[in-house]
MISEZA-292661 format. One record per residue (C-alpha): residue in one letter; x, y, z. Coordinates in steps of 0.2 Angstrom, whole numbers, plus 2048, in hexadecimal, padded with zeros to 3 digits. Example, Ala and Ser with C-alpha at 12.3 -4.5 7.8 and 13.67 -1.06 7.14 Angstrom:
<sites>
A83E7EA827 S8447FB824 
</sites>
This chain:
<sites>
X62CAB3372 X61CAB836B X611AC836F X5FFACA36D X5FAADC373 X5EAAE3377 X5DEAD637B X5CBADD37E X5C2ACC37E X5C7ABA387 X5BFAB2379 X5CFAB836C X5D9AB2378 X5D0A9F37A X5D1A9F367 X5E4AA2365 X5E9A96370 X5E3A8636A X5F0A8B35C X601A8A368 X609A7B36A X607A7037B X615A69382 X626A6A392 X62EA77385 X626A87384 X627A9937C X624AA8386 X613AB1382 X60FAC1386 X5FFAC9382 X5F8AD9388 X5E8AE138F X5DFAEF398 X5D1AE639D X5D5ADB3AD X5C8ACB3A9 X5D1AC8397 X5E1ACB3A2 X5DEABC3AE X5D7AB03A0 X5E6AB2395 X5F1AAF3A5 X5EAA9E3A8 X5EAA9F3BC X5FCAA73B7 X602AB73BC X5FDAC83B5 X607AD63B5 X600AE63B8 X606AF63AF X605B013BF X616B0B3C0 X619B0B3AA X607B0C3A6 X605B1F3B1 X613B273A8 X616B1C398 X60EB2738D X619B38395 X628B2E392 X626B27380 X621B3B37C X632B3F384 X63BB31379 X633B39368 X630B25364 X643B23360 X648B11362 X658B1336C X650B22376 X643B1537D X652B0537F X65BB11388 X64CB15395 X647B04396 X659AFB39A X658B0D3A6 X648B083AD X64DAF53AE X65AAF83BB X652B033C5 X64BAF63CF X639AF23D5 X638AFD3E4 X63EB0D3DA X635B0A3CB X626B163CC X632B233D2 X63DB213C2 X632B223B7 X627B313BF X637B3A3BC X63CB373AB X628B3B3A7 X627B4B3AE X638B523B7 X643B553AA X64CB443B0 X652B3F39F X656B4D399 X664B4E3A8 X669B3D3A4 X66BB42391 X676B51395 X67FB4D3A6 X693B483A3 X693B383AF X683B313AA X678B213AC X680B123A1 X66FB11399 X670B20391 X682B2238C X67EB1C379 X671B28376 X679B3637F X688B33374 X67CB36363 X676B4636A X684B4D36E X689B4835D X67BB53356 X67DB61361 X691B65361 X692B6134E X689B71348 X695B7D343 X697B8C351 X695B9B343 X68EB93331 X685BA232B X68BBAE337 X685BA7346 X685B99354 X679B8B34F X67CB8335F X673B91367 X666B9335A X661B8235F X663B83371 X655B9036F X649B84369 X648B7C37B X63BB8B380 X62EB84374 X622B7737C X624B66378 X61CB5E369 X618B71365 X618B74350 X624B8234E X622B8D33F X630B90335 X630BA1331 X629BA5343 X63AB9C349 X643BA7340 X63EBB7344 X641BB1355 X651BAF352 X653BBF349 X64CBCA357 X657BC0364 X666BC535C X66CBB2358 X669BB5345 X675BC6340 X66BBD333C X66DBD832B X665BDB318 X665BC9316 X661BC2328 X652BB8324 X65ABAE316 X665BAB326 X659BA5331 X653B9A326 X665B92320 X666B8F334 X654B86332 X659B7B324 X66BB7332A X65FB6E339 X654B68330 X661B5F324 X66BB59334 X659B5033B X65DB5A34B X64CB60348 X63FB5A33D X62FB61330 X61EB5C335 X60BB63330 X602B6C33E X5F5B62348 X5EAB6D34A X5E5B71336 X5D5B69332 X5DCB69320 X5F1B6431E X5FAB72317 X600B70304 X614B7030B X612B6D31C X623B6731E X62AB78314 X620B81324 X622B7B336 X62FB70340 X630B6834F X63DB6435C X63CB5235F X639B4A370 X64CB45375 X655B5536F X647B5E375 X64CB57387 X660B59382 X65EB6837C X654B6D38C X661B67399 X66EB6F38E X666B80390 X662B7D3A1 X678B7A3A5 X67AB89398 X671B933A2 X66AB98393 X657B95394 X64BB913A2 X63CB8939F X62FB883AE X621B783AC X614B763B9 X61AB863C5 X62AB7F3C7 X63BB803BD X645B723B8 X653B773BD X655B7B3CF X664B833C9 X65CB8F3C0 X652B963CD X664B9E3D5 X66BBA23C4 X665BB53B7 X65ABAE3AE X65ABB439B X64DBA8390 X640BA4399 X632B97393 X620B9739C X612B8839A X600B8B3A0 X606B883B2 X617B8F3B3 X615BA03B6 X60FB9C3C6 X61BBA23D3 X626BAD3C8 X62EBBB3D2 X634BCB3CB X645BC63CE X643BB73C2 X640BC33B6 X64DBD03B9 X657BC93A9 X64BBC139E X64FBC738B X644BB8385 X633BB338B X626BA6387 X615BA538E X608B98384 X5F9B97389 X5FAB9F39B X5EDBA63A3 X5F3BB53AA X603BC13A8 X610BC53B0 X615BD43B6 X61DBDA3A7 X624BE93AB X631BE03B4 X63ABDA3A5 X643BEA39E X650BE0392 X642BD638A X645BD5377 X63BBC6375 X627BC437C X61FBB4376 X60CBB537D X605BA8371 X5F3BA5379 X5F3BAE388 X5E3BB3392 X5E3BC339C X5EEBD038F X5E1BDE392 X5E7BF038E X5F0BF339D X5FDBE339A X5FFBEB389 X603BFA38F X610BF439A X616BE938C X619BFB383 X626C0138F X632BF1389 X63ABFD37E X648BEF37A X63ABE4374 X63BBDD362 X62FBCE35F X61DBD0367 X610BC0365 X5FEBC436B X5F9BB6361 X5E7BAF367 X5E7BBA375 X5D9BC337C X5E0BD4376 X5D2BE136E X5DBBF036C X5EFBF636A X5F4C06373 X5FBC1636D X608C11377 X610C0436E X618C12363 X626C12371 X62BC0036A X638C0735F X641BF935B X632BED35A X633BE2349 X627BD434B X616BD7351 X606BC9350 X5F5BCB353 X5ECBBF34A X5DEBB2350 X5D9BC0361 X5CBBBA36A X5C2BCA36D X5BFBD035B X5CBBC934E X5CBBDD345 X5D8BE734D X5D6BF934C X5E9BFE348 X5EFC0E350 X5FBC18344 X607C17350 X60BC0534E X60DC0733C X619C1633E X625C0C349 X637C0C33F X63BBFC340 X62CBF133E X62DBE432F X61FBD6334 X60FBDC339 X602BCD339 X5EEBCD33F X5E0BD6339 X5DFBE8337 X5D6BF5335 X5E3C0132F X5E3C16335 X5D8C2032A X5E2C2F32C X5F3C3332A X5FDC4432E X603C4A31F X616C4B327 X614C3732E X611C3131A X624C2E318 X625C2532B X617C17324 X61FC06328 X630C0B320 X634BF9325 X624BEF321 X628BDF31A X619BD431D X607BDC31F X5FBBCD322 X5EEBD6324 X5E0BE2323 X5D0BE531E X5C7BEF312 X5B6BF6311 X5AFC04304 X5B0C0C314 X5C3C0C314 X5C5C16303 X5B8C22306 X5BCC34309 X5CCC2F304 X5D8C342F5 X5DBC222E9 X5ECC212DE X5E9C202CB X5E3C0D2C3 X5F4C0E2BA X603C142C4 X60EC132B4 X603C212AE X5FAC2F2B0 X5E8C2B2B3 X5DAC302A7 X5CFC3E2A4 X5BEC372AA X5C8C302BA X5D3C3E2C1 X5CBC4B2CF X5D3C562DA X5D0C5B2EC X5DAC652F7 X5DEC6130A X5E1C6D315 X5E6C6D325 X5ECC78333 X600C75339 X5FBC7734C X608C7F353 X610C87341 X603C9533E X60DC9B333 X610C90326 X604C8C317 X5F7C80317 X5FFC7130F X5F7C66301 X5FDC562FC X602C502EA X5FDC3D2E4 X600C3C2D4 X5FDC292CD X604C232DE X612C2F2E0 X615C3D2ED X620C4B2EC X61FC5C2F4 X622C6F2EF X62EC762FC X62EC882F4 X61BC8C2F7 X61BC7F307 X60BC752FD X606C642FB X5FAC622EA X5EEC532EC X5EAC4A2DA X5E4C3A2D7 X5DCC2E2CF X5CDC222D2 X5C6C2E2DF X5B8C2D2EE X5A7C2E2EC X5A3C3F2F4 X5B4C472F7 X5B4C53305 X5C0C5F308 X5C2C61317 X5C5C4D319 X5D4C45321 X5D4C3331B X5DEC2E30D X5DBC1B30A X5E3C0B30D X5EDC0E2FD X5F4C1F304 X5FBC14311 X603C05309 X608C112FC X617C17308 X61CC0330C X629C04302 X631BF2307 X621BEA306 X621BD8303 X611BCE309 X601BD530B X5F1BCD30F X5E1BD930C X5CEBD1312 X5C0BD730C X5B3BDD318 X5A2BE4315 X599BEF321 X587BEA31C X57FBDA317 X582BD7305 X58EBE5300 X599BE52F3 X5A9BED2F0 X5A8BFF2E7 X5B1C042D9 X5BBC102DF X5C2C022EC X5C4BF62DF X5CEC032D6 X5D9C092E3 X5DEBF72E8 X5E2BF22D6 X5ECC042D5 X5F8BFF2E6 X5FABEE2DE X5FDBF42CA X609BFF2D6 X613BF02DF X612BE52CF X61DBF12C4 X62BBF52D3 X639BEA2D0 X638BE52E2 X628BE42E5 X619BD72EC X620BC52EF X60EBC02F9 X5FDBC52F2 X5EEBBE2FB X5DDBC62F9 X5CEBC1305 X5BDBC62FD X5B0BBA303 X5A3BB52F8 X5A6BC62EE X5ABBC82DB X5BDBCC2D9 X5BDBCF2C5 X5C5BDF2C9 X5D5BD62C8 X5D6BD42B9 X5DBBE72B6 X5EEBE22BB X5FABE02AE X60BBDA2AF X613BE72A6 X627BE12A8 X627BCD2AA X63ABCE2AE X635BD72BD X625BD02C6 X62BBC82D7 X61CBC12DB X61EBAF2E1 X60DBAC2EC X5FABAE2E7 X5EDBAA2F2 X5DABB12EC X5CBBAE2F5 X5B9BB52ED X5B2BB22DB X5B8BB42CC X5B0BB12BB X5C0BAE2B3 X5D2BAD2B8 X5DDBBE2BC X5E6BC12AA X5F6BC72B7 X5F5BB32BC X5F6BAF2A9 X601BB82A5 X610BB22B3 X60FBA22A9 X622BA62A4 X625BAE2B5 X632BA42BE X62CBAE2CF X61CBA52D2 X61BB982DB X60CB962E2 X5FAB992DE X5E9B972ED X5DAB982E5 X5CAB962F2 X5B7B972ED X5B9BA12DC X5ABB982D4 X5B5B952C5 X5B3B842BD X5C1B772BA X5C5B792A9 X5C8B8D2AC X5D3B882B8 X5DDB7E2AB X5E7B8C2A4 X5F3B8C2B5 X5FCB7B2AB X605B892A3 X60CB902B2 X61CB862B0 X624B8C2C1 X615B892CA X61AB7C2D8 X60CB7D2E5 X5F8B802E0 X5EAB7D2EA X5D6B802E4 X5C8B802F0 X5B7B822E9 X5A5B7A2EE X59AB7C2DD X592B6D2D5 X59BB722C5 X5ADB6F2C8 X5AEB5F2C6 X5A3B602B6 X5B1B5F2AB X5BFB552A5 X5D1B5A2A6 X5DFB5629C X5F3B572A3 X5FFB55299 X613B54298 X617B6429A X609B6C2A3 X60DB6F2B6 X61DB6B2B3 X625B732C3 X614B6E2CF X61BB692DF X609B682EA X5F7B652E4 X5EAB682EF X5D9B672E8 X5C8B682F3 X5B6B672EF X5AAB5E2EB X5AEB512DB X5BCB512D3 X5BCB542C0 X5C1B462B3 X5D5B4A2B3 X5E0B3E2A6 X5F4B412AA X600B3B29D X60EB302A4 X61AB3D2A8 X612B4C2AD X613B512BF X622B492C2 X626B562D1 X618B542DA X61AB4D2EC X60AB522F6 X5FAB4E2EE X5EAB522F8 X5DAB512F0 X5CBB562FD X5BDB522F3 X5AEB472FA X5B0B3D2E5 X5C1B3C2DE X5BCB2F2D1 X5C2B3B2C4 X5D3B372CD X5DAB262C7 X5E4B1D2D7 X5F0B172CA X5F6B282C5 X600B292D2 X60DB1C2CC X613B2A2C1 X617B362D0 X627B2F2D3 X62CB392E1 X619B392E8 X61EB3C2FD X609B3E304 X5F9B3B2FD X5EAB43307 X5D8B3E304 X5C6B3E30E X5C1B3231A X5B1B34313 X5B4B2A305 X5B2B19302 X5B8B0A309 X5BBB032F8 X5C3B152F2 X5CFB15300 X5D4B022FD X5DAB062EC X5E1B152F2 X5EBB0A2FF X5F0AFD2F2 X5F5B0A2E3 X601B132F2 X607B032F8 X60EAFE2E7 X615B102E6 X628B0E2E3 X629B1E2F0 X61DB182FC X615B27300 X609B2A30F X5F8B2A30E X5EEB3431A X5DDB3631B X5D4B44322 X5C9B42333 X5C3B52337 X5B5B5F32F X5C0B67320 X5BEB7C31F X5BEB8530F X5CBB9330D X5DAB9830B X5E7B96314 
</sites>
């Protein structure tokens, strides 16, 4: 049997066919077309067969199927004995119903589907009930409420779990979290994939998101659906009819489904999904909420958000790419809210944050960007994200430190005679007349308190530019200062008129919160600054005082730099770091050069758009990058880069965006022997990508080449 498919001219067709042999005893040809003249000339006065049931639902029902070869033998010997008169029904059902699903997970199913059932199963009652502490079975079973083909992030998922109480919650529940991620992922239950929607890949994609794949996506959904453990509604309408009778716990919503949700249906819901709806629910409906998942919803004006504040039980909040503009007072009533995302809102993407937010006791992850309070009660300092893990982000302006009191450049230290002023700030106690005005004591970023005279004393270093007494703001550092469990901060700069540059005594007081964080044994594990086309020298002011206790394992910087941080330089011997983001710093290649040293160094990625960088040549040797995991180099040209045989010999994503890579021999990669993906530009040329093609053809570990398609963006990611 011989197949020919996709046919556009008669032509091709007339010219193959002088090739097949005449005679009584023939093969059976096939060949396939979408246009109907072609169709007819290739039949000979034959018959053609028309695609009409298939051909509506085909694509529906290979998505279903993931692509896995028994998944789509099992539809098809499904489909074949289905007869012609039931056909189009069939297969409307397996497309959009939740048909296969049913056929997966029911105990008396179709013979067609016995085999593949059996392998599911398999997958699904092989995970072990309470590995870490917990039911995997039922970590995965809440993976059906994500959309299908959706890229779920990994630490997202986790979170999720944490907050719906499948994942115990203790000290070390995110390493949990993600031990249940990885058996998964080891298992192929579900498997890595890069987003589609990034212009430019991610340097570890596969370390980042996951996806559920199309058959246990529908197992899994069918499973949930007989558990009566999750509900998900497509199209207005539930899959399940049973589910409509039945409390409803975890509920799953697409862009249609929360038409027709009564108040009943959500009477029970501790877990609820809406991506991409256009308006909410009523919300106040759902009183044992611990889980709201409003990922690019339209409509969430302040009055949804207020009645999203009387959730008391809620724990995980996602506003993400929502039209939100402002977060209510109210929200301090959340009190057991952990999770809370703002980023990418539609309205303005700065986010005045109210203190009250930042007070709540149990908040660890608070993402978007901010404008944090620029004044704190004195008797609030000690309430300031007591359980802040992740802050990413907030913005800066000179604005932000003016007026207010700055901690001493050196924590370590007391600060220096020409930088120490004083100021007092008094206050009235409303409603304690008789106590003493209080005044607050920072001394190089410690506070303490006299409890004999009932005084605060205020001294500090790095001061503001026209202190007033009688001001109330005490800075961005003021606040962080008190985040004592902070791991991951993100800080944009932003100035207020065109062409202004950070001042001193901001430059000063961010150094002083980070010289602050780098000599805690505990401290920052994610540093990223965002400072636009602005000059961020002022970095090299930190000093890594006790290597043996730097955590720092993630730098991204974005803004100029006329040389690299010496703190970078000097984490050379720092087992911690491990990666390095360096976006439009202006730096040529050859200052660049000195991160060969950083021998723990697995992923690094360069962005920069001046003529200059690829000026120069670079030599690699042995025992540079000897840990490098991920390169990811774009701009303009590539500089001249010579690699001894075995340097490198880690690295498994290589992605040079650079309109010349000749500097780049194609050959090199031979000596990246466990070389997995190779990114390039489309833009280059046809003869480049041959060789390309050719040098990871002959690779001994295949890897795949990509190139990219779309407008690539500068940044970090």
């Amino acid at each position: 049997m011989i197949v020919i498919d996709d046919i556009r001219k008669a032509e091709v067709w007339l010219d193959m066919k002088s090739a097949f042999p005449k005679g009584e005893t023939s093969s059976v040809i096939i060949t396939t077309t979408d246009v109907q003249s072609v169709a007819t000339a290739c039949s000979s006065g034959g018959y053609v067969y028309k695609l009409r049931d298939l051909e509506r639902y085909s694509d529906e029902i290979l998505t279903n199927c993931g692509g896995l070869p028994l998944a789509i033998i099992s539809v098809a010997r499904f489909l074949k004995l289905q007869g012609k008169n039931n056909l189009e029904r069939q297969c409307k059902q397996l497309a959009c119903h939740g048909m296969l699903g049913k056929h997966l997970t029911a105990p008396g199913n179709h013979e067609a589907f016995k085999k593949l059932q059996s392998v599911l199963v398999e997958s699904y009652e092989g995970l072990p009930s309470y590995a870490y502490e917990c039911d995997l079975k039922t970590c995965l079973l809440s993976m059906s409420m994500f959309p299908r083909d959706s890229d779920i992030n990994r630490k997202s998922l986790a979170r999720r779990w944490i907050a719906e109480g499948l994942v115990p919650n203790s000290e070390q529940n995110d390493l949990t979290a993600l031990a249940v991620f990885h058996t998964l992922i080891d298992g192929s239950i579900i498997e890595p994939s890069p987003a589609k929607d990034q212009q430019v890949p991610s340097l570890k994609p596969w370390m980042k998101r996951c996806r559920v794949h199309g058959v246990m996506l529908e197992f899994l959904i069918n499973k949930s659906i007989s558990k009566n453990f999750a509900s998900p509604r497509t199209k207005g309408n539930f899959l399940s009819a049973q589910t409509s009778r039945c409390s409803i716990r975890w509920l799953s919503l697409d862009s249609t489904g929360s038409k027709n949700v009564s108040s009943e249906d959500l009477r029970s819901v501790r877990s609820l999904n809406m991506v991409g709806c256009k308006r909410p629910l009523d919300l106040g409906k759902c009183k044992h909420l611990r889980l709201l998942d409003l990922d690019k919803c339209t409509g969430v004006n302040l009055q949804v958000l207020k009645s999203i504040c009387k959730l008391v039980l809620i724990k995980y909040l996602n506003l993400r790419g929502t039209d939100v503009s402002v977060l209510p007072q109210e929200m301090e009533k959340l009190c057991h809210l952990e999770m809370l995302d703002v980023r990418d809102a539609k309205m303005d993407p700065v986010i005045k944050l109210p203190l009250e937010v930042i007070l709540l006791p149990r908040l660890a992850y608070l993402f978007g960007k901010f404008e944090l309070p620029d004044h704190i009660k004195d008797e609030a300092a000690e309430k300031i994200g007591r359980q802040m893990h992740t802050l990413a982000g907030f913005v800066i302006s000179n604005s932000t430190i003016n007026g207010g009191p700055a901690m001493a450049a050196d924590s370590g230290g007391p600060a220096s005679s020409n930088q120490r002023w004083a100021t007092t700030i008094k206050r009235k106690v409303i409603g304690a007349s008789s106590r003493k005005d209080k005044i607050l004591l920072l001394s190089g970023g410690t506070g303490s308190t006299n409890n004999s005279n009932d005084s605060i004393c205020i001294t500090t270093a790095a001061g503001a530019a026209g202190a007033d007494n009688t001001s109330k703001s005490h800075g961005f550092q003021y606040i962080l200062h008190h985040m004592k469990q902070l791991k991951k901060v993100k800080i944009w700069w932003r100035s207020r008129n065109e062409g202004e540059a950070p001042s001193e005594q901001l430059t000063e007081a961010l150094v002083s919160f980070l010289q602050e964080r780098f000599s805690l044994s505990d401290g920052l594990e994610s540093l990223s600054l965002h400072f636009e086309n602005q000059c961020m020298d002022f970095l090299d002011k930190l000093k890594l005082k006790e290597r043996s206790s730097i955590t720092l394992e993630s730098i991204k910087l974005h803004g100029k730099l006329s040389k690299l941080p010496g703190f970078i330089t000097e984490a050379a011997a720092l087992p911690s770091l491990q990666e390095v983001h360096l976006s439009l710093t202006g730096l040529c290649s050859k200052d660049l050069l000195v991160l060969k040293r950083l021998s723990y160094l697995k992923y690094l990625k360069i962005v920069e758009d001046s003529k200059e960088f690829g000026d120069d040549s670079l030599d690699v040797g042995n025992d540079d990058f000897r840990s490098l995991k991920g390169l990811f180099v774009q701009a303009k040209k590539l500089p001249q880069v010579n690699i001894t045989r075995e340097a490198m010999k880690y690295l498994t994503t290589l992605q040079l965006i650079c309109d010349d890579v000749q500097g780049f021999c194609a050959s090199n990669i031979a000596n990246f022997k466990n070389l997995d993906q190779v990114v390039l530009k489309s833009s280059l040329q046809d003869a480049k990508k041959d060789e390309w093609k050719a040098k990871t053809k002959d690779h001994s570990n295949r890897p795949r080449l990509e190139f990219l398609l779309a407008n690539e963006k500068h940044g970090v990611e």
